[in-house]
N, C-alpha and C positions, 0 to 999 in steps of 0.2 A: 370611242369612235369620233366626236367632239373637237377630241384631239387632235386625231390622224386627217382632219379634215381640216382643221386650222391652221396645221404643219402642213400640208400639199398646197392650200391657197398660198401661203407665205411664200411656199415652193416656186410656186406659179409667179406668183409677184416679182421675185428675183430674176426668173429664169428670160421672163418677158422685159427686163431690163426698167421695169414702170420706179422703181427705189430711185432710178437719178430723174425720171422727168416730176415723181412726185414733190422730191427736196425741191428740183428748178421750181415748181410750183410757190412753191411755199416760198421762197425768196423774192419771184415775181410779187407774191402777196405783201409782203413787208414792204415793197419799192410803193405799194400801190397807197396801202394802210399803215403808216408805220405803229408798231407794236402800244399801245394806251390813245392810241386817237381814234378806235373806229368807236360809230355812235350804238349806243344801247336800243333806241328805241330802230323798232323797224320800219325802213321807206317800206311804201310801194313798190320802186322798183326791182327794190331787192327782193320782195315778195312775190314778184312779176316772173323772176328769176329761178324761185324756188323750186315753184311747179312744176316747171319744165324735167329740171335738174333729178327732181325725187321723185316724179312718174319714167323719166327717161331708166332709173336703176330698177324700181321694181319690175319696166316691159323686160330688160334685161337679164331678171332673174327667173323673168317666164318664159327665155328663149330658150334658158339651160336647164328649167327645169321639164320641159315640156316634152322631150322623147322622153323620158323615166315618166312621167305621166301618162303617156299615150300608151305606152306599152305596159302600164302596172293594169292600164284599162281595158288593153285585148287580152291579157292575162286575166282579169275576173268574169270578162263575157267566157273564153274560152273552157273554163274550170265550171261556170253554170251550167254550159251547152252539155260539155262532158255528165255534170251531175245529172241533168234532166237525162241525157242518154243511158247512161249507167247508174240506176242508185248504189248498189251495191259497194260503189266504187267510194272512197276515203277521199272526195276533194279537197275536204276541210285542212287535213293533215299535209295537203299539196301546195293549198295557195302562197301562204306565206313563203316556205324556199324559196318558190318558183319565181315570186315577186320579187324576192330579195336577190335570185342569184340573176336573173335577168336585168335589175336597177343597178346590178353592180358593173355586169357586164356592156351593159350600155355608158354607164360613167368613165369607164378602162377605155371604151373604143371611142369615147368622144375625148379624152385627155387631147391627142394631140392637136383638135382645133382650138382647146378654150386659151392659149396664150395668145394667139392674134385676135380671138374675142373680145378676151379681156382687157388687152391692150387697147383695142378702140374703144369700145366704152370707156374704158378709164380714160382715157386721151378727152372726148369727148365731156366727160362729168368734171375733168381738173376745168377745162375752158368753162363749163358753164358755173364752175365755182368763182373761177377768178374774174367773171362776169361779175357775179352778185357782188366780191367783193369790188369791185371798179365801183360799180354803183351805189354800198356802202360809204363805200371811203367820200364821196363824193357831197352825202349830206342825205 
């Protein structure tokens, strides 16, 4: 599954055209730093830079992760409700599917926004990288 998930990101990455603005990226970076000059030890303000850059990916990853959460969570209030109503009733053997075929189906119908998502964040995390590098290169 791992897999199929690693293969659809890359899917994604391609499909949103991000492979030529990442190389531009990267070339930007060489003009900035050329390759054995950037310094070892870390500034400040490169530091300064970090934060931003690696709290801005994880609020990101709780943008996409956050309907498959909400909804894993009216799925286990709703299977409680049911158990309290019906003991009789085999929740236990319920919840699992029901979570999995729902986080699937929620993954399928959100496909077709995550490549302009993912495109601005990325757009946004290349800029705040070649921030940090400006300000490496720089001393």
């Amino acid at each position: 599954m791992a897999d199929l998930f690693q293969i659809l990101g890359t899917l994604v990455l391609f499909a949103a055209g991000l492979d030529r603005v990442l190389l531009a990226s990267m070339v930007r970076s060489f003009r900035v730093v050329p390759p054995g000059s950037f310094p070892l030890a870390a500034s400040t303000g490169v530091a300064h830079a970090l934060v931003p850059m690696l709290s801005g990916s994880f609020f990101a990853a709780l943008e996409l992760a956050a309907p498959v959460l909400a909804a894993t969570v009216l799925v286990d209030l709703s299977i409680a409700l049911l158990g309290k109503l019906s003991p009789q009733f085999p929740v236990i053997s319920l919840t699992i599917p029901l979570k999995t075929m729902l986080g699937f189906a929620l993954l399928v119908g959100s496909l077709a926004l995550w490549p302009r998502f993912i495109e601005a964040r990325f757009s946004s995390l290349l800029d705040a990288a070649e921030r940090m590098i400006s300000l490496g290169g720089r001393g």
